[in-house]
TILO-776726 format. One record per atom (N, C-alpha, C): residue number from 1; residue in one letter; y, z, x. Coordinates in pm, 1 decimal. Layout:
# TILO-776726
ATOM,roza,nupa,c2,c3,c1
ATOM,NUM,a,Y,Z,X
...
***
This chain:
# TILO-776726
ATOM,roza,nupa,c2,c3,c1
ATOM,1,x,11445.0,10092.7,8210.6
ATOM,1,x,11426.3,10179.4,8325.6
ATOM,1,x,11339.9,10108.5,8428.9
ATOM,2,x,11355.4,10130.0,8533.0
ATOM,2,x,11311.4,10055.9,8677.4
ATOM,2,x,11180.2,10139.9,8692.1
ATOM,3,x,11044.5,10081.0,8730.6
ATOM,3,x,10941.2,10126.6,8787.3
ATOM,3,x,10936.3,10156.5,8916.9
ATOM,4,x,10893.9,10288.7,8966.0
ATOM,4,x,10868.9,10279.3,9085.8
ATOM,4,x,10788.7,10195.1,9178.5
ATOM,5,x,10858.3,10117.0,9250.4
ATOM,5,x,10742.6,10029.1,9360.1
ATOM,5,x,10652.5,10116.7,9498.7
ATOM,6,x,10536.5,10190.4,9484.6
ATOM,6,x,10506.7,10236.0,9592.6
ATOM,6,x,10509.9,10168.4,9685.0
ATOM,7,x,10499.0,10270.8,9813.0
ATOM,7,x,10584.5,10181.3,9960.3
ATOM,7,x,10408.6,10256.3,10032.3
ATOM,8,x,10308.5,10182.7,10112.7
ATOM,8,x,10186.9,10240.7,10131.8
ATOM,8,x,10187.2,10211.6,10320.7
ATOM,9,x,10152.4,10251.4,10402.1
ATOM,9,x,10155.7,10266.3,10532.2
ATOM,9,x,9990.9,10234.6,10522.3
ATOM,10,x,9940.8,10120.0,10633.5
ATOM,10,x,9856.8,10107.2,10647.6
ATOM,10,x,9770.8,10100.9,10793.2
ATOM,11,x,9700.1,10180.5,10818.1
ATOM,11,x,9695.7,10226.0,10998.8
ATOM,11,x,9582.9,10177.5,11029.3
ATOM,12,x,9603.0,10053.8,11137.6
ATOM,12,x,9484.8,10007.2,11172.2
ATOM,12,x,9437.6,9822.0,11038.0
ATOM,13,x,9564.3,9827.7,11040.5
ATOM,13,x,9583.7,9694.5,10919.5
ATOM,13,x,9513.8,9573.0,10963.7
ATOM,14,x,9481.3,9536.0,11072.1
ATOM,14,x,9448.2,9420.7,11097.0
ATOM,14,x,9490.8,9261.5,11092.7
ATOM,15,x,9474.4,9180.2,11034.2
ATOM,15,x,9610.9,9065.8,10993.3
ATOM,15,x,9668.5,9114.6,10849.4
ATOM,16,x,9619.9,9210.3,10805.5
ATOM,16,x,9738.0,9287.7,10620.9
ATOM,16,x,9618.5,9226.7,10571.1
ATOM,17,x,9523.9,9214.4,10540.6
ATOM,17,x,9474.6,9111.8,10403.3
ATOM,17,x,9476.6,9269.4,10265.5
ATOM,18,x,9434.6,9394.4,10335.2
ATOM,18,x,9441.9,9496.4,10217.9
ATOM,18,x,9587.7,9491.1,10184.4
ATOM,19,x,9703.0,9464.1,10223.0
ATOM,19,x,9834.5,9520.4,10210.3
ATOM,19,x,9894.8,9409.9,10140.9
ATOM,20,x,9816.3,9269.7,10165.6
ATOM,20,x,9873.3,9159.0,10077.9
ATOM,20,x,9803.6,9138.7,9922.7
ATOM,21,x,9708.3,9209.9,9918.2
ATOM,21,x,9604.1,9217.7,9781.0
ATOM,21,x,9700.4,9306.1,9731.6
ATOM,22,x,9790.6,9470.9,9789.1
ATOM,22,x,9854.5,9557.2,9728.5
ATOM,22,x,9988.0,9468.9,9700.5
ATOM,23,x,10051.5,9454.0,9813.8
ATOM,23,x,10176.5,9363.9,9724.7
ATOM,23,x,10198.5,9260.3,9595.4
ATOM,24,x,10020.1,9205.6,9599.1
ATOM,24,x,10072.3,9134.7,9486.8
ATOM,24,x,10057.4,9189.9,9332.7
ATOM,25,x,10007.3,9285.9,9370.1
ATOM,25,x,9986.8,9388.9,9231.5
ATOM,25,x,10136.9,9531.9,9266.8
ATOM,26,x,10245.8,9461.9,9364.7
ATOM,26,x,10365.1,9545.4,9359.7
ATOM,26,x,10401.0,9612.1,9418.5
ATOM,27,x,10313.6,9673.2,9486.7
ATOM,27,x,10345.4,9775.6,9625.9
ATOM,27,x,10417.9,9684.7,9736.8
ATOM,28,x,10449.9,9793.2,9821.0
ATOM,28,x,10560.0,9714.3,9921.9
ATOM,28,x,10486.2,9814.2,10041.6
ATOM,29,x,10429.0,9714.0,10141.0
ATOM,29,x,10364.2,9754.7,10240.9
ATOM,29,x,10411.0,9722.1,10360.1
ATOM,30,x,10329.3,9810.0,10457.6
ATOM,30,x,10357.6,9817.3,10585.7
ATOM,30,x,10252.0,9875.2,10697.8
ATOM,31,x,10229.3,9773.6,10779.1
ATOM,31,x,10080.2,9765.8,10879.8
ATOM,31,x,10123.1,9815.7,10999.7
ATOM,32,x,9957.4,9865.1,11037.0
ATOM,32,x,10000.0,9949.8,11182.6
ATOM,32,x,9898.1,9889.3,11240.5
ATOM,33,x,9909.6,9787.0,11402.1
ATOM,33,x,9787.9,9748.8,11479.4
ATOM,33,x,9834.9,9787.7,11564.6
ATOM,34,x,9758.3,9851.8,11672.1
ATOM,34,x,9796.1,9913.8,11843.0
ATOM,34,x,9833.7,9742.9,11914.6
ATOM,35,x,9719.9,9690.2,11839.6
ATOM,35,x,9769.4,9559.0,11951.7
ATOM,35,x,9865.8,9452.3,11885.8
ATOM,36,x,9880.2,9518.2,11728.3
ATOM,36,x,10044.1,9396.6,11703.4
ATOM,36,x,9935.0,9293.3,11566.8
ATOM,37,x,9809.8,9251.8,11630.8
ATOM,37,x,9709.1,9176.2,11518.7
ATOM,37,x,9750.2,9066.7,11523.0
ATOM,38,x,9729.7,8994.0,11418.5
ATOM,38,x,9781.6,8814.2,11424.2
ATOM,38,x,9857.1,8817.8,11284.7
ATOM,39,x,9972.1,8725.1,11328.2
ATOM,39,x,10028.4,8750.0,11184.0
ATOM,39,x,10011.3,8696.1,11081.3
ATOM,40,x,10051.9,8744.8,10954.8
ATOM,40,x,9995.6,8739.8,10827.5
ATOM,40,x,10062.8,8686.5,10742.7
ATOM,41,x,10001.5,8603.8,10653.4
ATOM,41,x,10056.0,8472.6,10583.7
ATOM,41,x,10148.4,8495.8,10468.1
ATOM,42,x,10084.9,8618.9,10410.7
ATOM,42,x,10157.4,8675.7,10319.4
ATOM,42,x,10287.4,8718.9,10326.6
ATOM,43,x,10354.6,8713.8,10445.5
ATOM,43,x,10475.4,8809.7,10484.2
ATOM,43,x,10479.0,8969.6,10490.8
ATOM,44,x,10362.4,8991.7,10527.9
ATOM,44,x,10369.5,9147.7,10516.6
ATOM,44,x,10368.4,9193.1,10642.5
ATOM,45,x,10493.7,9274.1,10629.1
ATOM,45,x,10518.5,9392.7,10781.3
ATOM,45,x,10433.2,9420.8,10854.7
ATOM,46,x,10390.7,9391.4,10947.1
ATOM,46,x,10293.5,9476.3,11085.6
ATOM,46,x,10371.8,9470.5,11182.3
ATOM,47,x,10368.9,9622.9,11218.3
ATOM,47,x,10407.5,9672.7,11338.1
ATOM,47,x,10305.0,9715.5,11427.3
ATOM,48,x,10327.2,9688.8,11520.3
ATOM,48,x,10269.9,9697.3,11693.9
ATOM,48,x,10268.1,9807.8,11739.8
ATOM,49,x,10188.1,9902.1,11777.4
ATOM,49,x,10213.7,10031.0,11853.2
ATOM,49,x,10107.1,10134.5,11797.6
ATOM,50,x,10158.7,10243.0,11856.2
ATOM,50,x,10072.9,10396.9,11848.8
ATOM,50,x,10142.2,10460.9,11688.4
ATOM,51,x,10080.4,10476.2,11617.6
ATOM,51,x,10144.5,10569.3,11509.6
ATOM,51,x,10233.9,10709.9,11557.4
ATOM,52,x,10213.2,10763.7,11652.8
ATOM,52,x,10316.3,10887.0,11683.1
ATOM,52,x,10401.2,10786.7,11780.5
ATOM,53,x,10431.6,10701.6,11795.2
ATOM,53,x,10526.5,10611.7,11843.2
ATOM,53,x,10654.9,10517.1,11770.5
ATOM,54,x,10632.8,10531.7,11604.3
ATOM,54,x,10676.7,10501.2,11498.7
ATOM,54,x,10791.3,10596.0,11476.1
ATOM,55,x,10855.6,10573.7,11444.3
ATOM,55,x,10963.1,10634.6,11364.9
ATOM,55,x,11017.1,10626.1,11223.1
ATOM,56,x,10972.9,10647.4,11152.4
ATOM,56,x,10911.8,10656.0,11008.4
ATOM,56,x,11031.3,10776.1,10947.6
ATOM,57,x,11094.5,10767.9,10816.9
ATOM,57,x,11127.5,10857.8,10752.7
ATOM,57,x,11041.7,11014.5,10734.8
ATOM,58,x,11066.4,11095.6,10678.3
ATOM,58,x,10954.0,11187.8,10672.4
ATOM,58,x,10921.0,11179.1,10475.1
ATOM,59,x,10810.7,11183.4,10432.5
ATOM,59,x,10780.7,11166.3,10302.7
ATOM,59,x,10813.0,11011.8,10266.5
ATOM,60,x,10805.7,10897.2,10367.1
ATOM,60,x,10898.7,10731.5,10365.8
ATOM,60,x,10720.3,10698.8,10277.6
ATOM,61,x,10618.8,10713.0,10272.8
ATOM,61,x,10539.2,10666.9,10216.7
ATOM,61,x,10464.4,10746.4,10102.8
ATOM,62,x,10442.8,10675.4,10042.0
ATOM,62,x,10336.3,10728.5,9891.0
ATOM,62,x,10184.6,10728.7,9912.2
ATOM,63,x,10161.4,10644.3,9996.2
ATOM,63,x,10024.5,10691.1,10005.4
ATOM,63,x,10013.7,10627.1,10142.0
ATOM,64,x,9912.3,10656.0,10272.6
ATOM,64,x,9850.1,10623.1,10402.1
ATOM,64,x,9704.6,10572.7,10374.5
ATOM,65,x,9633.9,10494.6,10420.6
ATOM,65,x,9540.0,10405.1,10395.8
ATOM,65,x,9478.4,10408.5,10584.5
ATOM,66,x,9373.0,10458.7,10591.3
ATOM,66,x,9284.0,10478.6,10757.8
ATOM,66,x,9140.1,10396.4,10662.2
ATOM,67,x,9170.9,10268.7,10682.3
ATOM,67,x,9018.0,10195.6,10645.3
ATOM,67,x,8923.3,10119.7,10733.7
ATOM,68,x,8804.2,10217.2,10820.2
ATOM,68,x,8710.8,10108.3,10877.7
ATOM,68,x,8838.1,10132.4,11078.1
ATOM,69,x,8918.3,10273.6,11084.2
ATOM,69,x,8968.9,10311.7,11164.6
ATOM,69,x,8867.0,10404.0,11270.4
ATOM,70,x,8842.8,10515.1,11161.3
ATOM,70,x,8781.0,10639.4,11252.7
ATOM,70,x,8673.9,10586.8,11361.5
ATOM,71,x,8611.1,10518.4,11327.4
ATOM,71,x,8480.3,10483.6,11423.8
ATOM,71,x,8521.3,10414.5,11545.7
ATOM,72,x,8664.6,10345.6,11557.6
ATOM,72,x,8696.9,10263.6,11659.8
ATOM,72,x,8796.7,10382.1,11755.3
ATOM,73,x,8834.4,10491.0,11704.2
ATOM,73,x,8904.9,10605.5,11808.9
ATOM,73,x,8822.8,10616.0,11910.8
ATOM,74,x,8900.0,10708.1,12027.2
ATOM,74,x,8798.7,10785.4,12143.9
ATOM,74,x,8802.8,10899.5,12094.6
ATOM,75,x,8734.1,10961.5,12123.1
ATOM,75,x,8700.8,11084.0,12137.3
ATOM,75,x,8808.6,11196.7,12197.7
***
């Protein structure tokens, strides 16, 4: 029987270094930078843009990850 591979959305990813530590323990990730970030060695997905600008499945992720985000919003 096949294991599930969680699929994790990561907002505010930076160059992936959290999303490439998760892939190699199996998860299959995917980064969110407003400004795009620098890309990442690992091959891991970052996308460019506003999160309500995404078009995303609905329930497409297992878990969302906001790390070291909140403090850099406006108000």
């Amino acid at each position: 029987r096949r294991s599930h591979r969680p699929t994790i959305l990561d907002i505010g990813c930076g160059r992936g270094a959290l999303l490439a530590e998760l892939a190699e323990a199996g998860a299959r990730g995917v980064g969110l930078e407003r400004s795009g970030g620098a890309p990442p060695s690992s091959g891991v997905e970052i996308r460019a843009g506003e999160l309500v600008d995404q078009r995303f499945p609905s329930e497409h992720f297992d878990a969302v990850i906001i790390w070291h985000v909140l403090e850099h919003l406006s108000q």
